[in-house]
C-alpha positions as CSV (number, residue, x, y, z in Angstrom):
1,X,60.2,101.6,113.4
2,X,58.9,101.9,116.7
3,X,62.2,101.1,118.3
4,X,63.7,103.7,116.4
5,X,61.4,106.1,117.5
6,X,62.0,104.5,121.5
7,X,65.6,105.0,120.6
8,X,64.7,109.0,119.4
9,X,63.2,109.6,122.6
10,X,66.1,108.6,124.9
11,X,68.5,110.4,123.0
12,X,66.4,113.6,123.1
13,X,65.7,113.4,127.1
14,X,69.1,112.0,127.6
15,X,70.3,115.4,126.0
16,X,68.4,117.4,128.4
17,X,69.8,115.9,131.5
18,X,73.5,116.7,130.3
19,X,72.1,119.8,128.6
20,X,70.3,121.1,132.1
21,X,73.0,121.5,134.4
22,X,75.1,123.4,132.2
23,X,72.4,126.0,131.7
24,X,72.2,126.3,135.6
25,X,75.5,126.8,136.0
26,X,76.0,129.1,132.8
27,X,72.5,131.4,134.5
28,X,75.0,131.0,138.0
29,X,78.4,132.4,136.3
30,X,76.4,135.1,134.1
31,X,75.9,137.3,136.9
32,X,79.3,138.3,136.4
33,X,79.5,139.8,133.1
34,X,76.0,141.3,133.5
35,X,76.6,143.2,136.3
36,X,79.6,144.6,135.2
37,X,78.1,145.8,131.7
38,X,75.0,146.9,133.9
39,X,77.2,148.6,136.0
40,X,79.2,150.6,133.4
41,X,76.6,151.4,131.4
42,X,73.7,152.2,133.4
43,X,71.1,149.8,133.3
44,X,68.1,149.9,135.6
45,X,69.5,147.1,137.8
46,X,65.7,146.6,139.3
47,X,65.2,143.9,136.6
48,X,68.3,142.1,136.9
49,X,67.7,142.0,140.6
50,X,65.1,140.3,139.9
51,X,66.5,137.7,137.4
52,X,69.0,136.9,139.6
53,X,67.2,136.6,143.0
54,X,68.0,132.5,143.1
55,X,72.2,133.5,143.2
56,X,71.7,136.2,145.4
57,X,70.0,133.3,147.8
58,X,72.3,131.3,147.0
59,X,75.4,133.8,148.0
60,X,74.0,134.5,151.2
61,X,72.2,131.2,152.1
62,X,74.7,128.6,150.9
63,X,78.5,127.6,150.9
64,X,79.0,129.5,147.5
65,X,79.2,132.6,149.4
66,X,83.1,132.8,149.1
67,X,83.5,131.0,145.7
68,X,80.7,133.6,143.7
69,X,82.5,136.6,145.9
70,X,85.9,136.0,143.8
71,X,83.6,135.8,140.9
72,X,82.3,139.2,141.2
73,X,85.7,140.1,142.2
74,X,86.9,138.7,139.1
75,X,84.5,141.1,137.4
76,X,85.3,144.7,139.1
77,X,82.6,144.3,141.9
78,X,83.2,146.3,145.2
């Protein structure tokens, strides 16, 4: 019993560590589709600024600058 329970455990964190990075990168490519919607509907983009401070550093602090600049492309952004 208590192996299965071991077993349970593994699974569950196991899960999390595939699970994880595909959240990141999901938060990462959102920006896309938000903006846009923000964009043509007129949302107060004060809050979103704010949700997506981390890819705005990572646009301007990183390699991904180029990569996430076609994204927004990709999207309508000037």
């Amino acid at each position: 019993m208590a192996e299965g329970r071991r077993g349970d455990w593994w699974m569950c964190g196991f899960s999390w560590l595939l699970a994880l990075p595909m959240i990141v990168i999901l938060y990462v490519l959102s920006i896309g589709p938000v903006v846009c919607i923000a964009e043509k509907t007129g949302i107060n983009q004060k809050p979103l600024r704010t949700f997506y401070m981390p890819v705005v550093w990572l646009h301007e602090e990183t390699p991904l600058r180029e990569p996430l600049d076609k994204w927004g492309e990709l999207w309508g952004w000037n």
